[in-house]
N, C-alpha and C positions, 0 to 999 in steps of 0.2 A: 504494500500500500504506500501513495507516497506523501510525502510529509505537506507538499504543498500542491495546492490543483491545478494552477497555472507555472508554466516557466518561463519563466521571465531572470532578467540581469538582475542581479542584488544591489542594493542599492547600500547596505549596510557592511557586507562583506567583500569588500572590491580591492583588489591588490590591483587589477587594469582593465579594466573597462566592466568589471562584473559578471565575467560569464561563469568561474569555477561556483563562483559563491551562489550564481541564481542555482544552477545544476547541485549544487549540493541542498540548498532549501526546496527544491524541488523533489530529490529523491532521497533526502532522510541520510547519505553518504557525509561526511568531511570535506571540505573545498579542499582539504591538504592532497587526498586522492586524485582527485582532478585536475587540480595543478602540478600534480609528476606526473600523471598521464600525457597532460599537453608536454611539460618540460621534456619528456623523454620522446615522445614523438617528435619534438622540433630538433634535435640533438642529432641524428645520424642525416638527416639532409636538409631540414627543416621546414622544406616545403608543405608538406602534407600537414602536421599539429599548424603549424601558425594560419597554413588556407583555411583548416578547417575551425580555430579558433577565431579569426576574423568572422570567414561566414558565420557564424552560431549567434557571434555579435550583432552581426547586419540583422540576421531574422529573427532573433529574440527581442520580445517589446521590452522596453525599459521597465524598468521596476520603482514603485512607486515609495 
């Protein structure tokens, strides 16, 4: 079940632009998670974690 009904960027947990921290209020997980997933995905080429952290930025509504 997940901890929040909408996902949305955080507005309270933002180290850069809020997306570890929405995804974590969103499924009940740590932003600490999230943010080594991105950090290790961007780390052996970096294209793929950063595209895909951008994107999620672009489509996620901002958090209120």
């Amino acid at each position: 079940m997940m901890a929040n009904s909408q996902l949305r960027t955080s507005s309270s947990d933002r180290w850069f632009l809020g997306v570890c921290g929405g995804l974590a209020e969103w499924t009940g997980i740590s932003s600490v998670w999230f943010r080594l997933f991105f950090l290790l995905t961007a780390i052996p080429g970096g294209i793929p974690g950063v595209t895909l952290y951008l994107l999620m930025w672009l489509v996620m509504p901002k958090g209120r």
